[in-house]
C-alpha positions in Angstrom: -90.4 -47.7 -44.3 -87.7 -50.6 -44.8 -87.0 -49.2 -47.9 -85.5 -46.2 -46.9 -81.5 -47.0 -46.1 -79.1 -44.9 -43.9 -75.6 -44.6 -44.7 -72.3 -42.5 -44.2 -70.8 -40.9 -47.1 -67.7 -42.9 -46.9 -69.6 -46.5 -46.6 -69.2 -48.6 -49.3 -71.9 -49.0 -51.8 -74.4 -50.6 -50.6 -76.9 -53.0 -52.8 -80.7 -51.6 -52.4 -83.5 -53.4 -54.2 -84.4 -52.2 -57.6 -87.7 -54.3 -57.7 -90.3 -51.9 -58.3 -92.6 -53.1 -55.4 -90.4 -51.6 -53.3 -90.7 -48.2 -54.6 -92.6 -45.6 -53.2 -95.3 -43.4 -55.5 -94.0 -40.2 -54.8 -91.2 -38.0 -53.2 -93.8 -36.3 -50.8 -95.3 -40.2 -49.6 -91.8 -40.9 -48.4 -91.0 -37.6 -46.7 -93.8 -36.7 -45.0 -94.1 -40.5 -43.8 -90.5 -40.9 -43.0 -90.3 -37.0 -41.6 -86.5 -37.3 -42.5 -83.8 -34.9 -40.4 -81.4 -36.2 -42.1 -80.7 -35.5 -46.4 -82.8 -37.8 -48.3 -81.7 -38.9 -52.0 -84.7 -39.9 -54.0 -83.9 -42.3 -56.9 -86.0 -42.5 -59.8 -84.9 -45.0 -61.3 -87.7 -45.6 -64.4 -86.4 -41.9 -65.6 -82.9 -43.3 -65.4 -83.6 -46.5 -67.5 -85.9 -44.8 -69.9 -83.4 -42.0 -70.5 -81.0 -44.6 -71.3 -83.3 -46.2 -73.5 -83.7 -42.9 -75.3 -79.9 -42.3 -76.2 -79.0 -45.6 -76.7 -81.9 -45.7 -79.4 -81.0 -42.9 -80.8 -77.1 -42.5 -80.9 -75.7 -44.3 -84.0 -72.9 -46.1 -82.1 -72.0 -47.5 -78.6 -73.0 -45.9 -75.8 -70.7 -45.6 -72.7 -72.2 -45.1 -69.8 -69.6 -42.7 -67.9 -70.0 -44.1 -64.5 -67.9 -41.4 -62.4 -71.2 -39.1 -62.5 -73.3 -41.6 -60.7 -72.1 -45.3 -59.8 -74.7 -46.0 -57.3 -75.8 -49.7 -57.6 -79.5 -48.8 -58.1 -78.5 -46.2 -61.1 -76.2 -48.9 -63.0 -79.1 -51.4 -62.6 -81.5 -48.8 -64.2 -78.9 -48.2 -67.1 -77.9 -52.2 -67.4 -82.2 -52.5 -67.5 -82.3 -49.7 -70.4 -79.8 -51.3 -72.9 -76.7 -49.8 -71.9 -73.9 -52.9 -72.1 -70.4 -50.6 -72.1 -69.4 -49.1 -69.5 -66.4 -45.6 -69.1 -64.5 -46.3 -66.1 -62.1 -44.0 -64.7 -60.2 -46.3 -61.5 -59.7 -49.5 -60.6 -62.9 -48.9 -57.9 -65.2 -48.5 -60.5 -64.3 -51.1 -62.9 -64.2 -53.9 -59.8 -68.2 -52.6 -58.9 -68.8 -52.7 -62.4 -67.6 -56.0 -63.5 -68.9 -57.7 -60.0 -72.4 -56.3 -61.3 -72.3 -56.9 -64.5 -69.8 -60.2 -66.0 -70.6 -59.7 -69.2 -70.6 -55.6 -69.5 -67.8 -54.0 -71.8 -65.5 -51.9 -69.7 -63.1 -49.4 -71.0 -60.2 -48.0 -69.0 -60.9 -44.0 -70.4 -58.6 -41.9 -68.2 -56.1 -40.8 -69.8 -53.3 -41.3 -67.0 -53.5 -44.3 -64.6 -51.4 -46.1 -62.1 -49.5 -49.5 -63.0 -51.5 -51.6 -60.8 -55.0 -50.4 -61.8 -54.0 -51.3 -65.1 -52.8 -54.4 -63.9 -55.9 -55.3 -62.2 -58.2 -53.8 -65.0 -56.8 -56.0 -67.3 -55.2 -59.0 -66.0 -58.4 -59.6 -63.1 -61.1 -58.0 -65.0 -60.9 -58.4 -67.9 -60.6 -54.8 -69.4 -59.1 -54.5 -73.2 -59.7 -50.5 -73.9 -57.4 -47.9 -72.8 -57.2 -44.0 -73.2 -54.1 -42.2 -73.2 -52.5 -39.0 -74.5 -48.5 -39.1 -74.0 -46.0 -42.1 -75.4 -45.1 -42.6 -71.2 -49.0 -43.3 -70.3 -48.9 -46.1 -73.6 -45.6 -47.2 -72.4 -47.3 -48.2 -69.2 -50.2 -49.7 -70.5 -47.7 -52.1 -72.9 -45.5 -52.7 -70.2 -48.4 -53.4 -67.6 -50.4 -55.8 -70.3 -46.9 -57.4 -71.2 -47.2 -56.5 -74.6 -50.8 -57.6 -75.1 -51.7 -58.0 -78.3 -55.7 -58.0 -77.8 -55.4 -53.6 -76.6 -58.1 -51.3 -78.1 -56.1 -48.2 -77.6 -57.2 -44.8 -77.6 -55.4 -41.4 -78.5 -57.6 -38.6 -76.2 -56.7 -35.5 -78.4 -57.1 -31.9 -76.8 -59.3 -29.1 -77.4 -59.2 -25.5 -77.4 -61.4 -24.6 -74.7 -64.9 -23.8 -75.8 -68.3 -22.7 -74.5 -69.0 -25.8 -71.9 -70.0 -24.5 -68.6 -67.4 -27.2 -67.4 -64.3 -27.0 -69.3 -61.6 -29.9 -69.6 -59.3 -28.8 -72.5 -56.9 -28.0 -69.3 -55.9 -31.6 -67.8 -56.0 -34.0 -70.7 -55.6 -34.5 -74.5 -52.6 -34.6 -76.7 -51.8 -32.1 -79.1 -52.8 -32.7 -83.0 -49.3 -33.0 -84.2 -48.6 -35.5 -80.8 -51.8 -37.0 -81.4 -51.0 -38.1 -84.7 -47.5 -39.4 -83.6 -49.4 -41.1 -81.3 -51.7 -42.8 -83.0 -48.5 -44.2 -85.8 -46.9 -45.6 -82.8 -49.6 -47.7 -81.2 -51.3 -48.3 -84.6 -48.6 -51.7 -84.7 -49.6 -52.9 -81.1 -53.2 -52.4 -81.3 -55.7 -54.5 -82.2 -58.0 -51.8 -82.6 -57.2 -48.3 -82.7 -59.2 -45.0 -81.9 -59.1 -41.2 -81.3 -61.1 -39.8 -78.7 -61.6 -35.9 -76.9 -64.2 -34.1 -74.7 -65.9 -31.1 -75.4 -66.2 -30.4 -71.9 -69.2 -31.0 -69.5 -72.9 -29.3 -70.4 -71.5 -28.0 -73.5 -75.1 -25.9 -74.8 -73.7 -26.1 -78.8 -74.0 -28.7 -80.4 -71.3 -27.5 -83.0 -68.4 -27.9 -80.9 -68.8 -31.5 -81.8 -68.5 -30.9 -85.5 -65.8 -28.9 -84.8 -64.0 -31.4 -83.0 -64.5 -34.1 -85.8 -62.8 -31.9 -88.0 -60.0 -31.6 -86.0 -59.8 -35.6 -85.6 -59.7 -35.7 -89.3 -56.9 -33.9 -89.4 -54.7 -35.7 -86.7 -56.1 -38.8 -89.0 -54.9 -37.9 -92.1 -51.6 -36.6 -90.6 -51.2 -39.9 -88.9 -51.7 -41.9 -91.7 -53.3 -45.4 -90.5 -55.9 -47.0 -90.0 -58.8 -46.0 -87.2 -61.5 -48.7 -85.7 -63.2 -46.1 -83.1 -64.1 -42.5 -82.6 -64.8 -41.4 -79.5 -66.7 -38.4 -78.9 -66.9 -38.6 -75.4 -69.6 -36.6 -73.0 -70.6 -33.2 -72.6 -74.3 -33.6 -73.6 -76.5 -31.3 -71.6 -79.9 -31.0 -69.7 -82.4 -29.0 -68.8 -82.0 -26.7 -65.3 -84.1 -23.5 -64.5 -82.5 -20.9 -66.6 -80.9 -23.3 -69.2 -82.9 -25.3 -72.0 -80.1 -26.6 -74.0 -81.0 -27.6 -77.8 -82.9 -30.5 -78.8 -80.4 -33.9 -78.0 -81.6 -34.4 -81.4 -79.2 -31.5 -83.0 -76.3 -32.9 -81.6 -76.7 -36.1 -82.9 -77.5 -34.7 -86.0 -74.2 -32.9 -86.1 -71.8 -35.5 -84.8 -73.3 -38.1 -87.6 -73.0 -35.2 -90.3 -69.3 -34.9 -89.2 -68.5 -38.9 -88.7 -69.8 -39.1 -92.2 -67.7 -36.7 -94.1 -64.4 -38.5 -92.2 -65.2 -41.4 -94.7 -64.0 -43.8 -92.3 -67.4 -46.7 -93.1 -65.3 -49.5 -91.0 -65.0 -47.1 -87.6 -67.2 -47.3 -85.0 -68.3 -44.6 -83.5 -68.5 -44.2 -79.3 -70.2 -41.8 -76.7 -69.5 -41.1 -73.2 -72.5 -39.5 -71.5 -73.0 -39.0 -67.7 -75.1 -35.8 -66.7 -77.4 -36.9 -70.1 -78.7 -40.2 -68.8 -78.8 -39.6 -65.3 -79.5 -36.0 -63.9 -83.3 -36.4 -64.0 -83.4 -39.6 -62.3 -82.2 -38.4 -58.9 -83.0 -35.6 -56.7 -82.3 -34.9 -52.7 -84.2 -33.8 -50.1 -83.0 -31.6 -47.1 -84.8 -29.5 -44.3 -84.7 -26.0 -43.3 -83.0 -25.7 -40.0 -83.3 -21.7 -39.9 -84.4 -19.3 -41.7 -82.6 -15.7 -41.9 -83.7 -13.3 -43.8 -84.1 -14.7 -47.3 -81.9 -17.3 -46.4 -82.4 -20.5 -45.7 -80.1 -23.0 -43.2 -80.2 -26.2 -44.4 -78.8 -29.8 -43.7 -77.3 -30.5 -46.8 -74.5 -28.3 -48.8 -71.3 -28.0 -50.9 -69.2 -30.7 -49.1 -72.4 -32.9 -49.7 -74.6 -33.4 -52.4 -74.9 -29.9 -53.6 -71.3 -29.0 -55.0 -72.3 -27.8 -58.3 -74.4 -25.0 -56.4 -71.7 -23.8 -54.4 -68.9 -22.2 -57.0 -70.0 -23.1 -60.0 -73.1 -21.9 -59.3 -75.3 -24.1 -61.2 -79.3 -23.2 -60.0 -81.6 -26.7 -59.7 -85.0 -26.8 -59.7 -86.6 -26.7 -55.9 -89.8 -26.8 -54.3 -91.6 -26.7 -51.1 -92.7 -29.8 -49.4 -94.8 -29.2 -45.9 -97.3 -31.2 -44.2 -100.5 -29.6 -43.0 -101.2 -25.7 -43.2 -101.1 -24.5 -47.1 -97.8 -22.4 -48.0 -98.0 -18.8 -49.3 -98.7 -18.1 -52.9 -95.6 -15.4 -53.1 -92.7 -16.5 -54.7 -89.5 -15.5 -53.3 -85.5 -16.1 -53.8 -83.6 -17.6 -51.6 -79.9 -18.4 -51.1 -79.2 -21.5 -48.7 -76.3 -22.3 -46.4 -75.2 -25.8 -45.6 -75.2 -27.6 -42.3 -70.7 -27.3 -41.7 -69.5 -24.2 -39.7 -67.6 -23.5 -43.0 -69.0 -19.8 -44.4 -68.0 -21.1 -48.1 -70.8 -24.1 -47.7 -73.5 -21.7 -49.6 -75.6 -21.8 -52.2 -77.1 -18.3 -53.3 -79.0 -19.7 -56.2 -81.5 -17.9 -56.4 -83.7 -21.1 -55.2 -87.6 -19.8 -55.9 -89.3 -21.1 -52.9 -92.7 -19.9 -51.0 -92.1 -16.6 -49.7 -93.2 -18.1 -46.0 -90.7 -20.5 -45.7 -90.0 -21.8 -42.3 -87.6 -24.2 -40.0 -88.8 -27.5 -40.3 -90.1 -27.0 -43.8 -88.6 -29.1 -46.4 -87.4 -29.0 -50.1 -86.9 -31.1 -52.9 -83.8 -30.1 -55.2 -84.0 -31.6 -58.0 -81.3 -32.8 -61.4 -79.2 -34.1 -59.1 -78.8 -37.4 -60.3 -75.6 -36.2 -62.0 -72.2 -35.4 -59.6 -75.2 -35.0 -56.6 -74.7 -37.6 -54.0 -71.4 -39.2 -55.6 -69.3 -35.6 -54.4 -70.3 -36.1 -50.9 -68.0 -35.7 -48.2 -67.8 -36.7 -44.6 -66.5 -32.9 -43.8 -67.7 -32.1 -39.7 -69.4 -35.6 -39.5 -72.7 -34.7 -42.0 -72.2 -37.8 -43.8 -75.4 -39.6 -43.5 -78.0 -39.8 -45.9 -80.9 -41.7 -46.9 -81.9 -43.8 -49.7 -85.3 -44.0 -51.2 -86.5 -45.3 -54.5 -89.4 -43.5 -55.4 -91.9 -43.7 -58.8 -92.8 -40.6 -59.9 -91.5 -37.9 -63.0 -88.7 -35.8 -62.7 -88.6 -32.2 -61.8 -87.3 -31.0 -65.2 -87.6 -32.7 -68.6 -84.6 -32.3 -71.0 -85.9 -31.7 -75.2 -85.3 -35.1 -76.6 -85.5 -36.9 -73.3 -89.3 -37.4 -73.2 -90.2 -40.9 -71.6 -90.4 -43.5 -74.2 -91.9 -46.1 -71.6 -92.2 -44.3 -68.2 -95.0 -45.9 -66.0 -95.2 -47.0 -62.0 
């Protein structure tokens, strides 16, 4: 089982091969012969790759892979391997891993505040041109940090009004319209190109909001009164989980052309930002049932590791039952699961539909976790390791739109 890695959640990222001779067929090969105690992430990375394949295909602009939701080595190989050449980076860590990776990937700088010196070493070591900002002191830096560069592509991020995301941003970032516009006249003159930008916020189930937000970019445009190279819708495109099937990826794109159209802006480019969209199928973890209470189950991952998003926010993930030998009950039941730290608010009360004869030692696959999964662990009372497999088969849940173009072993 060479193939399988251990390491700490605060390791550095560690290379593992992404030849596909060292992939295992299935999720339940490598568990039951690796009989892991320990959380086990499974990497799929043909899903990942095709998925990109898929939006990069179909998404009538540049595709910006938004590398803070997964920047695992193996998962930016799969994206390099399905097309995907630009790259949204959010600190100076993740453009260095980037660029070492990939010399030749674009790399754009798209949080909106950021220290001198990771602007300084985005741009003056690696090579970064593209930076967001929303306030005249965050451009200020970036002109003063470039030493009045004249090669910038810089990027107003305009604010929404909140919306119905299941994440939503419109708190932290974004300039008003009216600032926005101001904006936009004052770094028109020192850019070489110029673009407006926003986020609908994260899973955002209607497809709409993006329309909407065009609208409002066409107003801070025509208020602003020059010339834009780049619009930037940013993420937010959803994906499938147990009780949520989001509309066809199709209808979004369908709206945010519609909407780029009627801006009549034909020299523009147009940008995306996805994350949880290309890369939630391609991952999921593995843990084991360490007790079993009632109709809930102790397990050895949790909140502070790779299951945040089912702490608070609640999100449910697909699970099932993975047990050598005697043949598991036919009953489905919920469960809620607690985590493996002596913290009471590391739970998870799903409900996760599981065999109603669940039992210590068993273990479960949790599944759309390629997306803020294993990149939100912590080292919190020393459960920091985790294994690595890469493994071959489909994901747990399909997303409509995101049906393999090219999946095989």
């Amino acid at each position: 089982m060479s193939q399988i890695r251990s390491r700490a959640a605060v390791s550095p990222f560690r290379r593992i091969s992404g030849e596909a001779s060292f992939r295992l067929p299935s999720v339940d090969e490598a568990v039951l012969a690796a009989q892991p105690a320990e959380p086990m992430h499974c990497l799929r990375p043909t899903v990942i790759t095709d998925t990109a394949a898929r939006f990069a295909q179909s998404f009538q602009g540049d595709v910006l892979y938004a590398v803070k939701c997964n920047p695992e080595p193996a998962v930016l190989r799969a994206m390099w391997e399905g097309g995907i050449r630009h790259f949204d980076c959010a600190s100076a860590g993740e453009v260095s891993l980037v660029r070492q990776m990939f010399p030749e990937a674009d790399i754009h700088f798209m949080h909106p505040v950021k220290s001198r010196p990771a602007i300084r070493e985005a741009y003056w070591r690696h090579g970064v041109r593209d930076f967001v900002f929303d306030s005249a002191g965050e451009l200020g830096k970036i002109m003063e940090e470039t030493e009045q560069a004249a090669d910038l592509g810089l990027v107003v991020r305009l604010a929404l009004p909140a919306g119905g995301a299941m994440y939503d941003l419109s708190g932290k970032f974004g300039a008003a319209v009216d600032e926005a516009a101001e904006l936009l006249r004052a770094a028109r003159p020192r850019a070489l190109r110029l673009g407006v930008s926003f986020h609908v916020g994260s899973q955002c189930m209607d497809p709409l909001a993006y329309r909407r937000a065009l609208v409002l970019v066409g107003d801070v445009i025509r208020r602003a009164g020059v010339a834009i190279d780049i619009v930037d819708v940013g993420g937010g495109f959803p994906v499938s989980y147990p009780d949520i099937e989001p509309p066809p990826l199709g209808a979004y794109f369908a709206e945010i052309e519609g909407a780029f159209d009627d801006l009549g802006l034909p020299a523009a480019r147009l940008w995306a930002e996805p994350g949880r969209a290309l890369v939630a199928a391609g991952a999921s973890v593995v843990v084991q049932v360490q007790l079993r209470r009632g109709d809930v189950l102790y397990v050895n991952d949790g909140v502070y590791g790779s299951l945040s998003d089912a702490g608070a926010p609640a999100f449910r993930f697909p699970a099932r039952l993975i047990r050598a030998g005697a043949k598991p009950s036919e009953e489905p039941r919920a469960f809620a699961f607690f985590g493996p730290t002596c913290d009471s608010a590391d739970y998870m009360k799903g409900p996760f539909w599981l065999p109603a004869d669940m039992r210590e030692g068993d273990w479960i696959e949790i599944g759309q976790l390629g997306a803020y999964g294993a990149c939100l662990r912590t080292a919190f009372n020393g459960f920091d390791r985790a294994q690595l497999v890469e493994v071959r088969d489909a994901p747990m849940l399909r997303t409509p739109g995101h049906e393999p173009l090219t999946l095989a072993a």
